[in-house]
C-alpha positions as CSV (number, residue, x, y, z in Angstrom):
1,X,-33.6,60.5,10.9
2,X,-32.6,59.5,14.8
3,X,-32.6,63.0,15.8
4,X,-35.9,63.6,15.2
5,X,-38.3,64.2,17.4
6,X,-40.6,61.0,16.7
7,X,-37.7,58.8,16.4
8,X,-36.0,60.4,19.7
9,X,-39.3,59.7,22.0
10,X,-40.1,56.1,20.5
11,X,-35.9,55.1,21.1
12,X,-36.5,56.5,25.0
13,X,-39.8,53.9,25.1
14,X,-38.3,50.9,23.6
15,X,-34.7,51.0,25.2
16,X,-36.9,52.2,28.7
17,X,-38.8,49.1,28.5
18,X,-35.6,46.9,27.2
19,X,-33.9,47.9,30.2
20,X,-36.8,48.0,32.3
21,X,-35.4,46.2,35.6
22,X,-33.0,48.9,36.1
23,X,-34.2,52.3,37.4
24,X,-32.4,54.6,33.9
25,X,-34.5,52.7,32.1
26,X,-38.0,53.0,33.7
27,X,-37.2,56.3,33.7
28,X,-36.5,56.6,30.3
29,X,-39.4,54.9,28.9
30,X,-41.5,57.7,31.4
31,X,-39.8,60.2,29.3
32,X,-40.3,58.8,26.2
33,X,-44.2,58.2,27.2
34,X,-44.4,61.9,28.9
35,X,-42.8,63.4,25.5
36,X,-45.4,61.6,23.3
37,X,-48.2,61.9,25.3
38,X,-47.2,65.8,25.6
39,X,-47.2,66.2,21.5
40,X,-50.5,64.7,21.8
41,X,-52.0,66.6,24.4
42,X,-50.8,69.8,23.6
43,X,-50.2,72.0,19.9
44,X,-46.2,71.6,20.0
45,X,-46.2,70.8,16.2
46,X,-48.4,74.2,15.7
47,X,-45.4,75.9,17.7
48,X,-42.7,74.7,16.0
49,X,-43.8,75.2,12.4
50,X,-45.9,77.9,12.6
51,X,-42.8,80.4,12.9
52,X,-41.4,78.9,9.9
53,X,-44.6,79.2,7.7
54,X,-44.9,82.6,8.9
55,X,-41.6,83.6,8.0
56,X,-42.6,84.9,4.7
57,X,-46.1,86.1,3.9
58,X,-48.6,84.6,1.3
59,X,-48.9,86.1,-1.9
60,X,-52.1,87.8,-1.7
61,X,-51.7,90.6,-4.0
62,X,-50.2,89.0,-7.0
63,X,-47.5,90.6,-9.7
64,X,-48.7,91.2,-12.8
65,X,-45.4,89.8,-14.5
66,X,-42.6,87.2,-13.8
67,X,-39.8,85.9,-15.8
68,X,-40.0,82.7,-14.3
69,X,-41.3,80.0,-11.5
70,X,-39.1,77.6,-10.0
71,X,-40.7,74.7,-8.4
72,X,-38.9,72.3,-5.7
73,X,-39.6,68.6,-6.1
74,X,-40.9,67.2,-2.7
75,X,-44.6,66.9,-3.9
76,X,-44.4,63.5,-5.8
77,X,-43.8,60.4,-3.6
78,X,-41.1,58.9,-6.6
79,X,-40.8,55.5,-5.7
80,X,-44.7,54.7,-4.9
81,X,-45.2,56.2,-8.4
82,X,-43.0,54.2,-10.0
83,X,-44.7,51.0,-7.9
84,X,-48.3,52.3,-8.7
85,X,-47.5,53.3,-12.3
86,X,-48.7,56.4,-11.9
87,X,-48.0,60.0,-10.1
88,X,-48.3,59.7,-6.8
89,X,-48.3,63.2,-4.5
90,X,-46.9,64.0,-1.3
91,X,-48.4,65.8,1.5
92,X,-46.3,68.8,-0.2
93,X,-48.4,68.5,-3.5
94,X,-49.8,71.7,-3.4
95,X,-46.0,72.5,-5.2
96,X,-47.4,70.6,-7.8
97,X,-50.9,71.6,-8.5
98,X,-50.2,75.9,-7.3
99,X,-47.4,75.4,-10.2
100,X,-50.0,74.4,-12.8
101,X,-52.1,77.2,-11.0
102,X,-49.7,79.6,-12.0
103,X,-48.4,78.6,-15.3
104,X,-51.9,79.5,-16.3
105,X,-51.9,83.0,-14.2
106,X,-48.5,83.7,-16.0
107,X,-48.1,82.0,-19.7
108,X,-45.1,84.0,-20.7
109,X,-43.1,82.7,-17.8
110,X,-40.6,80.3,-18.5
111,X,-41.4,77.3,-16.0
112,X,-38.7,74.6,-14.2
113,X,-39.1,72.0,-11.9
114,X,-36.1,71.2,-10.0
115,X,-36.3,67.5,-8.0
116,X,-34.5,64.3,-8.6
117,X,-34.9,61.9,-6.0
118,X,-34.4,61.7,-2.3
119,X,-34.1,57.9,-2.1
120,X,-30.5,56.6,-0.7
121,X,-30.0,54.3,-3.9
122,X,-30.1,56.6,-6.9
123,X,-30.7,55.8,-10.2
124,X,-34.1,54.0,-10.0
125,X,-36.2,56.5,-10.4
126,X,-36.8,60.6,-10.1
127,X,-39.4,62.9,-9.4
128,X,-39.1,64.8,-12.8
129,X,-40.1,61.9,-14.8
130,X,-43.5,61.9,-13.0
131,X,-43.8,65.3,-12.4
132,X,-43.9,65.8,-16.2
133,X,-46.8,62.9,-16.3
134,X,-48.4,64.6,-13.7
135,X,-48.5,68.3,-15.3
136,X,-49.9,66.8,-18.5
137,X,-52.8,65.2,-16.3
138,X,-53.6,68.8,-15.3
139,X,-53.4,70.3,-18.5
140,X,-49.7,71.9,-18.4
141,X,-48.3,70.5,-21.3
142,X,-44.9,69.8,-20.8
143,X,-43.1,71.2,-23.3
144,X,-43.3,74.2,-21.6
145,X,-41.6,73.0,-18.4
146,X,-37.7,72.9,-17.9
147,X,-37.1,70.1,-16.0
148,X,-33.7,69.5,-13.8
149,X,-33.6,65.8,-12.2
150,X,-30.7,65.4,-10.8
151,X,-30.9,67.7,-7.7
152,X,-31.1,65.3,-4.2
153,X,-30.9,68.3,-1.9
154,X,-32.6,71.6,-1.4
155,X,-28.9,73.3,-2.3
156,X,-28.9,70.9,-5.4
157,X,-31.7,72.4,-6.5
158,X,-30.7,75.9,-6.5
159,X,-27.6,75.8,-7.9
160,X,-28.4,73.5,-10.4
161,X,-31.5,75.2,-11.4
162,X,-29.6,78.5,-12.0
163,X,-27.2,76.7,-14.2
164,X,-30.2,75.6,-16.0
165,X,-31.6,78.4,-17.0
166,X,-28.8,81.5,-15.8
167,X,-31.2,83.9,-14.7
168,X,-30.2,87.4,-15.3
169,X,-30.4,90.7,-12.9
170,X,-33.7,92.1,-12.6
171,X,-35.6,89.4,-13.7
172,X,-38.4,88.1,-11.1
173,X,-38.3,84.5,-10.6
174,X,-41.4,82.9,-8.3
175,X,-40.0,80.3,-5.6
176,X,-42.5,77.7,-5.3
177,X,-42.3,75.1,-1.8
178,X,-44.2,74.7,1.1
179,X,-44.7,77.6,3.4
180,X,-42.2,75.7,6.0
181,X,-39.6,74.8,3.5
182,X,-39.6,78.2,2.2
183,X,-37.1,80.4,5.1
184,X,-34.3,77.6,4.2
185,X,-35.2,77.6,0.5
186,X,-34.8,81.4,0.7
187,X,-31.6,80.9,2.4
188,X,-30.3,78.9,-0.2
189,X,-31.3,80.5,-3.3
190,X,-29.7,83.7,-1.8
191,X,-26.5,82.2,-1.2
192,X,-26.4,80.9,-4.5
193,X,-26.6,84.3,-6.0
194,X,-30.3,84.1,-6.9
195,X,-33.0,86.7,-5.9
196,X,-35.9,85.0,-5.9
197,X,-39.9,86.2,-4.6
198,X,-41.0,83.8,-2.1
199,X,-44.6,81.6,-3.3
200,X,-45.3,79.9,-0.1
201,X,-48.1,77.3,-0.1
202,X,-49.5,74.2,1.4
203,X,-49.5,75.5,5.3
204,X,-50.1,73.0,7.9
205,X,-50.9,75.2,11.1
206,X,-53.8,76.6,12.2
207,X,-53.9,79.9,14.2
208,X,-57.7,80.8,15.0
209,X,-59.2,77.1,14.0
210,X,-58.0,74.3,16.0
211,X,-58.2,71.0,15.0
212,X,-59.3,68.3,17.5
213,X,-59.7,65.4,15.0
214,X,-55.9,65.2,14.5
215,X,-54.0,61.9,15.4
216,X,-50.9,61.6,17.7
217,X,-49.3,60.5,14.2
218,X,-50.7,63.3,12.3
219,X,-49.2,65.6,14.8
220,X,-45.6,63.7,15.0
221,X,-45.3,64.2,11.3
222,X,-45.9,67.7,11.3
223,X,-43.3,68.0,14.0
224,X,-40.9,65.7,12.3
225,X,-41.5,67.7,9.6
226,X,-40.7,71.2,11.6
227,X,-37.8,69.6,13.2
228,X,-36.0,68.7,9.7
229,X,-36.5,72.2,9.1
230,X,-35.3,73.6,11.6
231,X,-32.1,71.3,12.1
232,X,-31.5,71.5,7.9
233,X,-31.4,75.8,8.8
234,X,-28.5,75.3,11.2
235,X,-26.6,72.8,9.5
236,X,-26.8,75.0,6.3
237,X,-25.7,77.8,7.8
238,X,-23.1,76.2,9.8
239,X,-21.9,74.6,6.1
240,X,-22.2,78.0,4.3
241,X,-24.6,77.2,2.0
242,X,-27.5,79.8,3.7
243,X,-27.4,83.3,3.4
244,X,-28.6,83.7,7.1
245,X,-29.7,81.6,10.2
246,X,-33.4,82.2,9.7
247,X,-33.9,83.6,6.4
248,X,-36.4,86.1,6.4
249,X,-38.3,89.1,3.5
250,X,-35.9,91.7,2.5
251,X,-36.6,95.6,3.1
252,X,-37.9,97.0,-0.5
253,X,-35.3,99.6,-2.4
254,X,-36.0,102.4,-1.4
255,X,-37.5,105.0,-3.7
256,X,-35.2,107.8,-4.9
């Protein structure tokens, strides 16, 4: 995307330097230099995504029951796995292997993985077909997995989820993403009428650990990955398909 904020600061460089005998230009490029050398330099990818993987706490004192788990696609890369032959994850395949994780923790639950594929030209390939290899690599055989592949879109994926499997009042479903996907996910889920409990996992901050080995491209993709976030929040909001602008845990009943 051209809004984001890798493609923003390397645009600023290249049309700096392109018009480079004028003074907008040079002064441009300094920007564009200054902003990368910034998101280097200092943890701007650890503040923008850390309030979105905080937004919803990790599940450290498990339920003993669910209904169901509901996994979002994002975890398989579909297209290098359909060049490679074989399953190829993410940087968001802890989805992947926390659902088999899981499946095993709950064996009653009725099990869905909701992702088609995000390429622009559809119809090549999907996310299912490999996430269904992949699970029977790890021992999840899939026969026991719903799969819906023809979501492109975090909304996609809720609504057509719950048309898969109509899930009924009361019942606990698990929502499985990454912890910086989750506030939207949450959102969206809500919106569609579903109540879900928030699974987040595969955090990419650090709070009390920094992490000096990191690149300057490491850290743009984090932030990239932030930004998206935080720009999909708005515009899902502004198109009615959130429940909230930052989606956030609900207050428990209270006890009569």
């Amino acid at each position: 995307m051209a809004l984001l904020p890798t493609a923003l600061l390397v645009e600023c460089v290249v049309i700096g330097i392109l018009l480079g005998r004028w003074r907008p230009g040079r002064m441009l490029a300094a920007i564009g230099a200054t902003g990368l050398a910034a998101c280097l330099l200092l943890p701007v990818d650890n503040w923008l995504i850390r309030p979105l993987e905080d937004r919803f706490p990790a599940i450290t004192s498990p339920p003993p029951d669910v209904d169901g788990i509901v996994v979002l696609g994002g975890g398989i890369d579909d297209l290098t796995s359909l060049d490679r032959g074989t399953p190829i994850l993410t940087s968001a395949g802890n989805r992947i292997t926390s659902f088999v994780i899981l499946s095993h923790r709950y064996p009653k639950a009725r099990l869905v993985f909701t992702g088609g594929s995000g390429s622009i030209v559809q119809g090549v390939t999907d996310e299912a077909r490999y996430a269904r290899e992949m699970f029977g690599q790890l021992g999840l055989p899939a026969d026991r997995v719903l799969f819906e592949s023809r979501s492109r879109t975090t909304w996609e994926n809720a609504v057509m989820t719950a048309a898969l499997v109509h899930p009924k009042p009361g019942e606990r479903w698990v929502l499985l993403t990454s912890a910086a996907h989750m506030p939207r996910s949450v959102g969206v889920f809500r919106r569609a009428g579903w109540t879900v409990l928030p699974w987040p996992v595969g955090y990419q901050s650090r709070d009390r650990i920094p992490d000096y080995s990191q690149t300057l491209g490491g850290k743009l993709a984090v932030l990239d990955w932030a930004a998206h976030e935080w720009i999909g929040l708005v515009a899902y909001r502004l198109e009615g398909r959130s429940s909230a602008w930052f989606p956030g845990p609900q207050p428990a009943p209270e006890q009569g």
